[in-house]
LOVOGU-204450 format. One record per residue (C-alpha): residue number from 0; x, y, z. Coordinates in pm, 1 decimal. Layout:
SITE    i         X         Y         Z
SITE  NUM         X         Y         Z
...
***
This chain:
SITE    i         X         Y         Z
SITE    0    8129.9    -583.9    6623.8
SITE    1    7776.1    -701.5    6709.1
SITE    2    7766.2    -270.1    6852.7
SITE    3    7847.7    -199.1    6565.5
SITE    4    7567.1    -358.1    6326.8
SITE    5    7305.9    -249.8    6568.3
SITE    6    7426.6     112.3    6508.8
SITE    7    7444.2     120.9    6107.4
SITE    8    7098.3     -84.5    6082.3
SITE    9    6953.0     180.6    6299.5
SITE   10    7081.5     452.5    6079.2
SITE   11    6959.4     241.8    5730.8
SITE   12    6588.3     275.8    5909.9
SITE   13    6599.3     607.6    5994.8
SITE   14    6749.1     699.7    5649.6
SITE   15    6414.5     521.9    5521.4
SITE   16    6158.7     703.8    5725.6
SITE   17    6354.6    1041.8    5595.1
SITE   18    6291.4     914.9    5287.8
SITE   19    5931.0     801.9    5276.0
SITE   20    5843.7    1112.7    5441.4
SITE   21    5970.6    1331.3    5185.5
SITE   22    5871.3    1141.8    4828.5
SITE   23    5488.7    1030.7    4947.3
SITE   24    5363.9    1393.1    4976.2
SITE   25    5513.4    1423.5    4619.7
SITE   26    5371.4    1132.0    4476.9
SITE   27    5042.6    1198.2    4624.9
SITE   28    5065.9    1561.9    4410.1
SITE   29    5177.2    1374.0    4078.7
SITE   30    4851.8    1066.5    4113.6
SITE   31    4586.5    1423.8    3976.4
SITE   32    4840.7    1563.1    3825.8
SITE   33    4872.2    1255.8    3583.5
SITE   34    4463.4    1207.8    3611.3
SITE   35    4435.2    1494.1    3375.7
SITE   36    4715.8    1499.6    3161.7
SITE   37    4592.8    1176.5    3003.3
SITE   38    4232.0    1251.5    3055.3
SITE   39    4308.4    1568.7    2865.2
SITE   40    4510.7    1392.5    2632.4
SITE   41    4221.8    1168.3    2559.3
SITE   42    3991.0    1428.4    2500.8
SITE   43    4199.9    1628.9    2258.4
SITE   44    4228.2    1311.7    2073.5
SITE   45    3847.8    1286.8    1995.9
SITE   46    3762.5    1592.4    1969.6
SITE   47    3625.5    1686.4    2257.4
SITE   48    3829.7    1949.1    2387.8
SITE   49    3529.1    2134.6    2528.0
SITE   50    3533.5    1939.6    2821.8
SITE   51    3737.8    2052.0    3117.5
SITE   52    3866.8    1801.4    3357.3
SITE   53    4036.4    1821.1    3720.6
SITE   54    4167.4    1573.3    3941.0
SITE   55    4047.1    1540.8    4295.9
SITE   56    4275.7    1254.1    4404.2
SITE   57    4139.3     959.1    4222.1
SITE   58    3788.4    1138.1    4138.6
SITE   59    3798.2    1364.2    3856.3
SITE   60    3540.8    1645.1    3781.1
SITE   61    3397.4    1749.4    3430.0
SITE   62    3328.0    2090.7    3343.9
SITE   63    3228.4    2240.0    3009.1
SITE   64    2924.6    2276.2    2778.7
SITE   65    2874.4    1992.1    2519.7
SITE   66    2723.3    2068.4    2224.7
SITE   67    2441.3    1774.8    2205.8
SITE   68    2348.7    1501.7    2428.0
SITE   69    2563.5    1252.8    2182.7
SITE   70    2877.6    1416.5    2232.2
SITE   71    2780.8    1463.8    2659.1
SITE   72    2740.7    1103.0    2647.6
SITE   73    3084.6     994.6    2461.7
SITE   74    3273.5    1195.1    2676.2
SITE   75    3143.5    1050.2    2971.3
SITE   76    3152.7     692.9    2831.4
SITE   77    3519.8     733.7    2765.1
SITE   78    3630.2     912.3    3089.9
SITE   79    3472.3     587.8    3246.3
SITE   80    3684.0     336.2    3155.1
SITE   81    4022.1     492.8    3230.9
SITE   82    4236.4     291.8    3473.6
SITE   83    4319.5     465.7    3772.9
SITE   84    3978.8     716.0    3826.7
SITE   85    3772.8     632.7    4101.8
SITE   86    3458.2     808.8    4020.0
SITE   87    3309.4    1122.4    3771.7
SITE   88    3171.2    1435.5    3899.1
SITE   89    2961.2    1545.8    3636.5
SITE   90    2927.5    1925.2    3621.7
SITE   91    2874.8    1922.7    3225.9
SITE   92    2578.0    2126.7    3067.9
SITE   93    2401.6    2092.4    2702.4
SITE   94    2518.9    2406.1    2506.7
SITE   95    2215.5    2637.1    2360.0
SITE   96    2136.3    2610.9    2047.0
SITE   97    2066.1    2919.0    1829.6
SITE   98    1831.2    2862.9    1615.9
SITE   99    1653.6    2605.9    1822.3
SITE  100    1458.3    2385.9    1547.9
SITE  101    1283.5    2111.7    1416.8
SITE  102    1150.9    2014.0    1071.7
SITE  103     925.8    1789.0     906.6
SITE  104     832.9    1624.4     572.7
SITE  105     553.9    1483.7     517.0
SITE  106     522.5    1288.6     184.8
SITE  107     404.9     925.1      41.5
SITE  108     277.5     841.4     383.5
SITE  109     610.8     889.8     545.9
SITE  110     690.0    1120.6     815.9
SITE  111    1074.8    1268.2     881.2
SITE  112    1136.8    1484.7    1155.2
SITE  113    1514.4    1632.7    1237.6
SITE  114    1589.8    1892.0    1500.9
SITE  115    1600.0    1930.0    1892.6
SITE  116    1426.7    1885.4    2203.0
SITE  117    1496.3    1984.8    2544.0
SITE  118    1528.6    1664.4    2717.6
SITE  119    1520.3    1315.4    2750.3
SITE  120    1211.8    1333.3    2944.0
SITE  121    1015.5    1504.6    2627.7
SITE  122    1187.2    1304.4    2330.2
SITE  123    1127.8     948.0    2505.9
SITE  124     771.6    1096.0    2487.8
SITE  125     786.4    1211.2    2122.7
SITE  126     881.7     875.6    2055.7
SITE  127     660.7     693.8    2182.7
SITE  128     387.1     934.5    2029.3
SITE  129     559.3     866.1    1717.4
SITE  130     566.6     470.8    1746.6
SITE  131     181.9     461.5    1768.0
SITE  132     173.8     611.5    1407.2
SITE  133      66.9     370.4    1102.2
SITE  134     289.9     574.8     883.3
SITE  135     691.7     532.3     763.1
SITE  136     892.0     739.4     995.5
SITE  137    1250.4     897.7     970.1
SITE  138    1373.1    1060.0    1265.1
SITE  139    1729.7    1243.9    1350.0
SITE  140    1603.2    1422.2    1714.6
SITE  141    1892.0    1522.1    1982.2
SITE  142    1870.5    1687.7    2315.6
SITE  143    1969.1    2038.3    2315.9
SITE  144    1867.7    2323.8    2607.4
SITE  145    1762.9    2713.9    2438.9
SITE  146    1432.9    2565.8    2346.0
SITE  147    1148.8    2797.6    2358.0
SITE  148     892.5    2794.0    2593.0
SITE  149     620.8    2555.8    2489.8
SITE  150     815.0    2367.1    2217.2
SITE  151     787.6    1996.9    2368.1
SITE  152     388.9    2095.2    2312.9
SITE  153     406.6    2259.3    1994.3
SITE  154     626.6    1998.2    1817.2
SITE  155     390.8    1684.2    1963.4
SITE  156      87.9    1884.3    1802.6
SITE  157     228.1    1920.2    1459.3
SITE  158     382.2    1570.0    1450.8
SITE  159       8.5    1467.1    1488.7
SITE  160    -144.9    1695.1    1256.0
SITE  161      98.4    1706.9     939.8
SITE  162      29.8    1347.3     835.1
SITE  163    -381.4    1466.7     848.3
SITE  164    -276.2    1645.5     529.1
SITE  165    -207.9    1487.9     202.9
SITE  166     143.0    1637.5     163.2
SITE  167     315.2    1916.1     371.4
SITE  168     677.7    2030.6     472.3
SITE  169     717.3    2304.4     779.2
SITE  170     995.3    2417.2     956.1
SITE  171    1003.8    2536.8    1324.4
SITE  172    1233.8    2809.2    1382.3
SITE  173    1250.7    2912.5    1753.3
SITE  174     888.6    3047.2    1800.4
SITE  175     833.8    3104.4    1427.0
SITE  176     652.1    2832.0    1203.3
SITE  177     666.6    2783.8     865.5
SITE  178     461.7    2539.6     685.3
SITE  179     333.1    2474.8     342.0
SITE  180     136.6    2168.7     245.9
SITE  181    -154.0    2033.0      -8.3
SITE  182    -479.4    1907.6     202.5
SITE  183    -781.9    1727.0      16.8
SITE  184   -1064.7    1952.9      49.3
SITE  185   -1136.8    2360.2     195.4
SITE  186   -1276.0    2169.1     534.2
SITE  187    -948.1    1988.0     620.0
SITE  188    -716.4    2297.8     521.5
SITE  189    -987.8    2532.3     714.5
SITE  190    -969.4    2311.6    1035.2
SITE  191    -563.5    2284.0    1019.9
SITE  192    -544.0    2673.6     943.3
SITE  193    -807.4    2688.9    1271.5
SITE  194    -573.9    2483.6    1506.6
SITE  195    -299.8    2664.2    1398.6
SITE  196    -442.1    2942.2    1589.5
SITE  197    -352.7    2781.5    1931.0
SITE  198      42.0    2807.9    1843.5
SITE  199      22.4    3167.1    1765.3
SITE  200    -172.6    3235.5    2099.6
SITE  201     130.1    3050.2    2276.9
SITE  202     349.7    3332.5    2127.4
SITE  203     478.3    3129.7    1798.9
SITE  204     450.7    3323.4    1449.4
SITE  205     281.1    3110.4    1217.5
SITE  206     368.0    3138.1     832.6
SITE  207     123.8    2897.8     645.3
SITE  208      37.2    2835.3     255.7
SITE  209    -182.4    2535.9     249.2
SITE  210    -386.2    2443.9     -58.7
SITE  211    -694.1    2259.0     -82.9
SITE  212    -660.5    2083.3    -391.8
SITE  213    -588.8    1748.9    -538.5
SITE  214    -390.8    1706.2    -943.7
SITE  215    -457.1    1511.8   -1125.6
SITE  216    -803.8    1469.1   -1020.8
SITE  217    -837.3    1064.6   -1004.2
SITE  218   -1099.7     840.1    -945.1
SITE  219   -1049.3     434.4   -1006.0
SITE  220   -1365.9     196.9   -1087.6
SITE  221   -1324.7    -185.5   -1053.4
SITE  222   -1637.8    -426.6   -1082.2
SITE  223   -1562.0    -854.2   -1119.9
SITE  224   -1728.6   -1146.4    -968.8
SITE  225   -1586.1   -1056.4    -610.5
SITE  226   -1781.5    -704.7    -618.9
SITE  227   -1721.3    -392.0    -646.2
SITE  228   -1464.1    -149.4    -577.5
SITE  229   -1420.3     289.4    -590.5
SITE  230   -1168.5     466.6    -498.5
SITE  231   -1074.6     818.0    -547.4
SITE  232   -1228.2    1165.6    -533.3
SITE  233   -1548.0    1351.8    -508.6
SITE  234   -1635.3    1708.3    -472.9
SITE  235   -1805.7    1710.5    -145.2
SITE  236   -1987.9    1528.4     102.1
SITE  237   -2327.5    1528.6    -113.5
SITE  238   -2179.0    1367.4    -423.8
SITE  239   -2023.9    1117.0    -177.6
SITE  240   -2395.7    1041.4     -43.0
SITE  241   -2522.3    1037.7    -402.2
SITE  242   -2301.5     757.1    -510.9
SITE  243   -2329.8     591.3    -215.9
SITE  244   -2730.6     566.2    -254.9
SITE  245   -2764.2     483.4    -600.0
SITE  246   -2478.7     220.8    -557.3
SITE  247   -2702.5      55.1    -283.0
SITE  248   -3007.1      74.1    -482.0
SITE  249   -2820.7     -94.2    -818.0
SITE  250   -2607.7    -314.3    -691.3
SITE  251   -2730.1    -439.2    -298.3
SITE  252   -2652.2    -802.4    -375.2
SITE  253   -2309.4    -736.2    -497.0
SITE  254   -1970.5    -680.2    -239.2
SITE  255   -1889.7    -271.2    -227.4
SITE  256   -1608.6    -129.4    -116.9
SITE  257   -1632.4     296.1     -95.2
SITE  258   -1304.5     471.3     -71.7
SITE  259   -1403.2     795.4    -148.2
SITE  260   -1227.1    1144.2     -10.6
SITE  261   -1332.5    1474.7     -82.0
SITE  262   -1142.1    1737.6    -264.0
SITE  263   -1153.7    2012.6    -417.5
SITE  264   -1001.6    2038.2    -798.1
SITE  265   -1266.2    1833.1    -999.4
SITE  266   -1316.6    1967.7   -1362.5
SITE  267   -1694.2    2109.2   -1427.3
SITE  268   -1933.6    1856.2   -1466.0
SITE  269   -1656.2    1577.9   -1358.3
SITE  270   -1925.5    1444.6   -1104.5
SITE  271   -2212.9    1395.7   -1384.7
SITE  272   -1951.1    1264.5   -1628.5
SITE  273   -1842.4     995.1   -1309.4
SITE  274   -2190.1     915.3   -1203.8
SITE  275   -2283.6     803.2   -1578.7
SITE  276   -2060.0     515.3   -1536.0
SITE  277   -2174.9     440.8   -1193.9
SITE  278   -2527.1     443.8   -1348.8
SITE  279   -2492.0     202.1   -1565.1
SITE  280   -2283.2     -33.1   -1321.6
SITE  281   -2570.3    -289.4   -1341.7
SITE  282   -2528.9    -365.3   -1713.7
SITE  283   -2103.9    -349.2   -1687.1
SITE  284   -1949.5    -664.0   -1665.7
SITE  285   -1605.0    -721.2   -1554.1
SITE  286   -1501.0    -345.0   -1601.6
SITE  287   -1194.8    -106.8   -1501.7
SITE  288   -1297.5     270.1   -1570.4
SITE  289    -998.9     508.1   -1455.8
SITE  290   -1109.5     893.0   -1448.9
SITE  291    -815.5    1113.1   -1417.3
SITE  292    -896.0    1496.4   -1470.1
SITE  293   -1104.9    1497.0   -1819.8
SITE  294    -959.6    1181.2   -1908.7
SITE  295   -1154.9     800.4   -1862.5
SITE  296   -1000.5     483.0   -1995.6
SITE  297   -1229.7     188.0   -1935.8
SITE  298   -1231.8    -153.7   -2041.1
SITE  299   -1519.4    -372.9   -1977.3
SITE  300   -1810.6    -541.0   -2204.0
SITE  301   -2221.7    -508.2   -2150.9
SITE  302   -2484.0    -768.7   -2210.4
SITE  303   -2597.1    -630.2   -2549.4
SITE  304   -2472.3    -430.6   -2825.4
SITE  305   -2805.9    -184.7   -2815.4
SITE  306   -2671.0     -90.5   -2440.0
SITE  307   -2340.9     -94.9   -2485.1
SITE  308   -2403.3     163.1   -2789.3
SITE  309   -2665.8     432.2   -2599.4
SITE  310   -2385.7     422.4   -2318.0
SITE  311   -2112.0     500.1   -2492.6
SITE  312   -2291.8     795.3   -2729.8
SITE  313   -2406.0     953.6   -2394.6
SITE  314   -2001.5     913.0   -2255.6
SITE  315   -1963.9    1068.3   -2606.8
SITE  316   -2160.0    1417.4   -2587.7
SITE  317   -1876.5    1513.2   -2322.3
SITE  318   -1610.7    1501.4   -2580.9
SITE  319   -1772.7    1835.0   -2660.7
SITE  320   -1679.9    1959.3   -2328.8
SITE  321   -1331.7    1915.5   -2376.7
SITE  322   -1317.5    1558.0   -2171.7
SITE  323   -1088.5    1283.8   -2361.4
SITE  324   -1207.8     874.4   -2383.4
SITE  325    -993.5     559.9   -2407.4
SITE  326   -1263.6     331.7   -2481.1
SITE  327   -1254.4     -40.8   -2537.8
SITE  328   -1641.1    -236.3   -2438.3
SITE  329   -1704.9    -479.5   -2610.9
SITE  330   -2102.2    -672.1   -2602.3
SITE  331   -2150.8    -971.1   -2462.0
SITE  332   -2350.2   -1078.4   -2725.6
SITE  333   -2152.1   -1035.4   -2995.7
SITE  334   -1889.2   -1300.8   -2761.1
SITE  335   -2125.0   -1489.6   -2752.4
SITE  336   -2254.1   -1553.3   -3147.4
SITE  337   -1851.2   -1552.5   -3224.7
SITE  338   -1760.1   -1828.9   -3000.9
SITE  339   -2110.7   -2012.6   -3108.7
SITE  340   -2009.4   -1925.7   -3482.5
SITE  341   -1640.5   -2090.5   -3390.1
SITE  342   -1875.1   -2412.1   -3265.3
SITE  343   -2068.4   -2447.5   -3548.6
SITE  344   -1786.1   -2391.8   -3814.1
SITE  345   -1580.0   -2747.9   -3627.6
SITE  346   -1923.1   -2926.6   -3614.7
SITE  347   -1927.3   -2903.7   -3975.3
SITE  348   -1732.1   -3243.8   -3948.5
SITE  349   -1910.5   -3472.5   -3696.2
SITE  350   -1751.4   -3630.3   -3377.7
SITE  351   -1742.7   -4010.9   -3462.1
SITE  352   -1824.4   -4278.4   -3242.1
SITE  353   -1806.6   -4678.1   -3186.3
SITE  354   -2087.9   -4787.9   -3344.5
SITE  355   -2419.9   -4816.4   -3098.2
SITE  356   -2119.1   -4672.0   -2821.9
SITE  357   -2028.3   -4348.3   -2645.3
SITE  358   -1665.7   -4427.3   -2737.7
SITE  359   -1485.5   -4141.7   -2945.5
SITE  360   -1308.8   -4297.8   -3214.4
SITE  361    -957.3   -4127.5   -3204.4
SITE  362    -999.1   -3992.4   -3588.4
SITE  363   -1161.7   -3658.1   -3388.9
SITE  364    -926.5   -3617.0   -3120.7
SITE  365    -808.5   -3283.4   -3326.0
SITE  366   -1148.5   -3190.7   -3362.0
SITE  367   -1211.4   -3230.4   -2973.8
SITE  368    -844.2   -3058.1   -2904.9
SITE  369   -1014.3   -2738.9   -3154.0
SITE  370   -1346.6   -2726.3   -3000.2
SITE  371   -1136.0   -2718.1   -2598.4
SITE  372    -923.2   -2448.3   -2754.4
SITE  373   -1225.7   -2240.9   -2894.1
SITE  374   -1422.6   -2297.3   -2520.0
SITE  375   -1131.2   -2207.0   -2340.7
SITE  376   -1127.1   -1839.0   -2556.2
SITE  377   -1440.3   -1786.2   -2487.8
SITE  378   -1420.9   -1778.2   -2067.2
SITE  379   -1767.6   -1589.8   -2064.7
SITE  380   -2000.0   -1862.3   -2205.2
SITE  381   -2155.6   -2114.6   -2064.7
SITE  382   -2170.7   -2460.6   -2335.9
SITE  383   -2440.1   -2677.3   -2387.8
SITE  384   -2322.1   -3036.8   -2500.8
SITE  385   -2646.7   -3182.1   -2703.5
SITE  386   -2636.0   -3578.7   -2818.0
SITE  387   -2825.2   -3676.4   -3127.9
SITE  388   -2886.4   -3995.9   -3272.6
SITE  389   -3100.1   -4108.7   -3612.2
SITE  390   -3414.7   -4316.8   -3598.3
SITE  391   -3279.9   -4633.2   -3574.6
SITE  392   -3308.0   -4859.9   -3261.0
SITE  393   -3532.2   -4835.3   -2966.9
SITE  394   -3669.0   -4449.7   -2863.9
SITE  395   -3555.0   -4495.2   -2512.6
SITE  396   -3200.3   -4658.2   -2628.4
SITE  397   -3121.5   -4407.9   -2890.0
SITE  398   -3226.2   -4125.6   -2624.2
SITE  399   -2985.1   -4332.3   -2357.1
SITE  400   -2716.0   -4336.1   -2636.1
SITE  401   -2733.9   -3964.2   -2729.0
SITE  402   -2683.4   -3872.7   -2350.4
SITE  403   -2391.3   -4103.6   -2280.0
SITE  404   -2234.1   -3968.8   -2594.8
SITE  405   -2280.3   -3582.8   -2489.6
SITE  406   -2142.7   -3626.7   -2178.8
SITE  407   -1853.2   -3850.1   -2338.6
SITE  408   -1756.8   -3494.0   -2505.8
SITE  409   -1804.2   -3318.4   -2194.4
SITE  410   -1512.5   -3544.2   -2060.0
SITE  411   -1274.9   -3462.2   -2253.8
SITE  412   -1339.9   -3087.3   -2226.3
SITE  413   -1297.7   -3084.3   -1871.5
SITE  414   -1045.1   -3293.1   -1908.5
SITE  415    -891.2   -2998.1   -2153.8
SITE  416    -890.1   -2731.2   -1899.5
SITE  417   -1272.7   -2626.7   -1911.3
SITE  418   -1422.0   -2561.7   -1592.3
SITE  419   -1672.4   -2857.6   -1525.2
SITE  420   -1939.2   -2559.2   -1370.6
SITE  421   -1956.5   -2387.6   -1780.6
SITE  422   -2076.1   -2705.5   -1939.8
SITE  423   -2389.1   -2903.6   -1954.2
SITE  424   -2526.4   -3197.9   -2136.7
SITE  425   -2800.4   -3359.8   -2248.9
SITE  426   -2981.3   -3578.8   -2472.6
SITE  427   -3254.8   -3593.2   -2751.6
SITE  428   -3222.5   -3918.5   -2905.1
SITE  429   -3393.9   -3894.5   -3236.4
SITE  430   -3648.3   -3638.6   -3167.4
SITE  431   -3495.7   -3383.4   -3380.3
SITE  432   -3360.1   -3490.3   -3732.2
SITE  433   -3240.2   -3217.7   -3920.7
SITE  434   -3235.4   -3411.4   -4225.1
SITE  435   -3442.0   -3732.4   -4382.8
SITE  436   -3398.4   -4075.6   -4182.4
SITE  437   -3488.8   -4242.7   -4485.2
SITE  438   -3096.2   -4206.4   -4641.9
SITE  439   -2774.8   -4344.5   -4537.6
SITE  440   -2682.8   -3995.6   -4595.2
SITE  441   -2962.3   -3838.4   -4384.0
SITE  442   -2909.7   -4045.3   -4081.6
SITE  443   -2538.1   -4003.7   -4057.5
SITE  444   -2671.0   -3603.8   -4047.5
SITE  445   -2836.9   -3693.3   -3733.5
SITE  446   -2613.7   -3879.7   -3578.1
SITE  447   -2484.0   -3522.0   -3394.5
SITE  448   -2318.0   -3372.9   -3133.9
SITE  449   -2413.1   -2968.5   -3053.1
SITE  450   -2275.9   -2700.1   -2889.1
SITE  451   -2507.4   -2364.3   -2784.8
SITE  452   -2364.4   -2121.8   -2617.3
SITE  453   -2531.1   -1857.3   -2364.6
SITE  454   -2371.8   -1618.0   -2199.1
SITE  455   -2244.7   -1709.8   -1884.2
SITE  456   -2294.4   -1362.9   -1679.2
SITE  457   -2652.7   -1257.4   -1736.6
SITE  458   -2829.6   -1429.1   -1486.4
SITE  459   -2532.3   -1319.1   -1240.1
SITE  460   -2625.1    -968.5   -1359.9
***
C-alpha cells in the first residue's frame, strides 16, 4: 500500500510540471497582449486614438503624432497610472501645424497673444519676457513643431514692440505678417515701419497699415491748490518745449505735472487756441479746461471781472474758426462783493450781547446759524470779524471789550464748520462811530459786529 502512494504522488507531480510548462509560456503571451487592449481601450475613450501603443512585457511603447503639447501630455499622464505597466517608452512627436501662427491685440493697455511656438524651451522664455510687461496680458500659446525658421525671434520682437503703439492688431501667418495699428505721431509709426525691415530681411513678408494719428484730439488742464496738472497732446516736440518754458516761467512756485505725447491730428491753430489758456494760467484759479478736437469746456473763475472778460473775448475770436466753447468763469470779485453783500444784508440786525460782556445773548443764535451758512458758501473768502463798541466806558476797556466780543463770533463760526485759517478778528473799541454817541439810538448803532471779506486766493496767486 505504502508502494503504492509513493507511485500515484509521483505521477500528481509530474502531471504538475506538464502542466506549468505548458500554460506559463501562454500566460506570459496574454500579460502585453492585455497591456494594450485596455491601454487602447483607454485611449479610444478620450479621444486620443492617435496614439499607438505596444506591449513589451510590462513596458509599453507610444507611437503616434499628437496634435499639441496638451494632448502629448494627457496621454502620457493617463498611460502612467495604469496598474500593471512597468515603465513608458515615449516615441510620440508634436504634429505640424499648417498654418503655423500667432496673433496679437493690442488695445486699452492690454496685450493678447494666441498661437504656437516650437518648444518649451522658447515659450518658458516668451513668458517670462511677457511677465516683465506693466501691461494686462491674455495669453492662449501651445507647443507645436512646423514653425518657421526664425519665429521664436520674430514673435519675442513684436510682443515688445506692439504695446509701443497706441493700438494695433497683427497676425503672423507662417513667414507672412500682417499688422495694422494707430501710433501717436509720424516718428513712432516711421521707427516701427523701420524695424519692421529686419523681419522681412529674415525672409518674412510684411503687410503693414499703420497710422499716425490720434481722434479725438484731447488735451486735459487741471490747476487747484496742489498744482498743476496737463495731460494730453501736442503737435510736436517744439510745442511740447514751448509749453514747457512758459509754464516754468508763470508758474515756478506752483507743483507741475507734464504728460504730454506727440501726435499728429491736431486741428489748425489747435496749439495757439491751447497755449491761450496756458497763458493765462497765472490769473486761473481752481480751473478744469478740457480741449477735445475744436471743442474746450472749462470751468474755473479769475481774480477780476476786467480779466476774466479780455480772456474770454480773445477764446472768443476762434469761434470764427469753426472751434466750439462750453464756458462757465466766473470773477473772483464779483464772489467776493456777493458773499460781503450776504454779510451786510444779516448785520442789518445787530448781534446782541450781555451787557459790558462778550456773551451772545441766545436771541441771535439764528442770526449766527445765517451768517455760518453764508461763510460756508462762500469757500473762497477769507472773513474779517471787527468788534465795535460806543463811547461809553474807559478807551482801553471798550477797545478790550470789542476784541473779546469779535472773537466770541469767531467761536461760534468755527465752531459751525468754518475753517479757523479763513477768519480773523479784531478790535476798534470806539474809534469808529458810524453814527452820533450823543443818542441812545446812536450808540446802540455802534455797538457792532463786522464782517469784510477779501478774497482768499490772491495773494496765493
Amino acid at each position: 500500500m505504502r508502494a503504492r502512494a509513493l507511485v500515484v504522488s509521483a505521477l500528481g507531480l509530474i502531471l504538475l510540471a506538464l502542466l506549468y510548462v505548458i500554460a506559463i509560456p501562454s500566460l506570459a503571451r496574454r500579460i502585453p497582449e492585455t497591456l494594450e487592449d485596455v491601454a487602447t481601450a483607454h485611449l479610444q475613450e478620450r479621444g486620443l486614438d492617435w496614439l499607438q501603443v505596444r506591449a513589451e512585457g510590462r513596458d509599453l511603447l507610444l507611437r503616434g503624432q499628437a496634435p499639441s503639447s496638451e494632448a502629448q501630455k494627457t496621454a502620457r499622464n493617463l498611460l502612467s497610472v495604469m496598474p500593471g505597466i512597468r515603465r513608458l517608452i515615449d516615441n510620440m512627436q508634436l504634429r505640424a501645424v499648417s498654418p503655423y501662427r500667432m496673433s496679437f491685440e493690442w488695445q486699452s493697455d492690454r496685450l493678447t497673444l494666441s498661437g504656437y511656438m516650437p518648444d518649451m524651451a522658447s515659450l518658458q522664455d516668451l513668458r517670462t519676457q511677457l511677465s516683465r510687461a506693466t501691461a494686462t496680458l491674455e495669453q492662449d500659446i501651445r507647443v507645436a513643431s512646423g514653425s518657421p525658421e526664425g519665429w521664436s525671434e520674430a514673435v519675442a520682437w513684436l510682443a515688445t514692440a506692439i504695446p509701443e503703439l497706441v493700438e494695433a492688431r497683427a497676425q503672423l501667418l507662417d513667414q507672412r505678417l500682417v499688422v495694422t495699428g494707430l501710433t501717436a505721431s509720424t516718428a513712432s509709426r516711421d521707427r516701427f515701419i523701420t524695424e519692421l525691415q529686419a523681419l522681412k530681411q529674415s525672409g518674412y513678408q510684411v503687410d503693414a497699415e499703420v497710422i499716425a494719428n490720434v481722434t479725438p484730439y484731447t488735451l486735459k488742464l487741471t490747476k487747484n491748490a496742489t498744482g498743476l496738472k496737463i495731460d494730453g497732446y501736442v503737435p510736436d516736440a517744439a510745442s511740447r518745449r514751448r509749453m514747457s518754458d512758459l509754464l516754468t516761467v508763470n508758474d515756478a512756485k506752483q507743483p507741475v505735472q507734464l504728460l504730454l505725447r506727440e501726435a499728429d491730428g491736431a486741428p489748425d491753430g489747435w496749439m495757439d487756441w491751447v497755449m491761450m489758456v496756458v497763458d493765462a494760467l497765472p490769473l486761473l484759479i481752481d480751473v478744469q479746461a478740457e480741449f477735445e478736437d475744436r471743442h474746450l469746456r472749462l470751468h474755473g473763475s479769475m481774480a477780476s471781472t476786467a480779466q476774466r472778460d479780455r480772456f474770454l473775448a480773445g477764446l472768443r475770436l476762434y469761434e470764427q474758426r469753426g472751434y466750439t466753447l462750453d464756458l462757465d468763469l466766473t470773477a473772483a470779485d464779483a464772489d467776493a462783493l456777493r458773499c460781503q453783500q450776504d454779510f451786510d444784508a444779516l448785520l442789518r440786525s445787530p448781534i446782541l450781547f450781555a451787557t459790558g460782556g462778550a456773551q451772545i445773548g441766545p436771541a441771535s443764535d439764528l442770526l449766527l446759524q445765517s451768517l455760518a451758512e453764508t461763510a460756508l458758501s462762500c469757500p473762497d473768502v477769507r472773513i474779517s470779524i471787527i468788534g465795535h463798541t460806543d463811547n461809553r466806558g474807559g478807551a482801553e476797556a471798550n477797545l478790550r471789550l470789542s476784541r473779546e466780543r469779535a472773537e466770541a463770533v469767531a467761536l461760534r463760526l468755527i465752531a459751525s464748520g468754518i475753517d479757523d485759517s479763513r477768519i480773523s478778528t479784531s478790535g476798534r473799541g470806539s474809534e469808529r462811530p458810524i453814527a452820533n454817541n450823543d443818542t441812545a439810538e446812536g450808540q446802540a448803532k455802534n455797538r457792532r459786529i463786522e464782517f469784510l471779506v477779501e478774497f482768499d486766493r490772491l495773494e496765493v496767486e
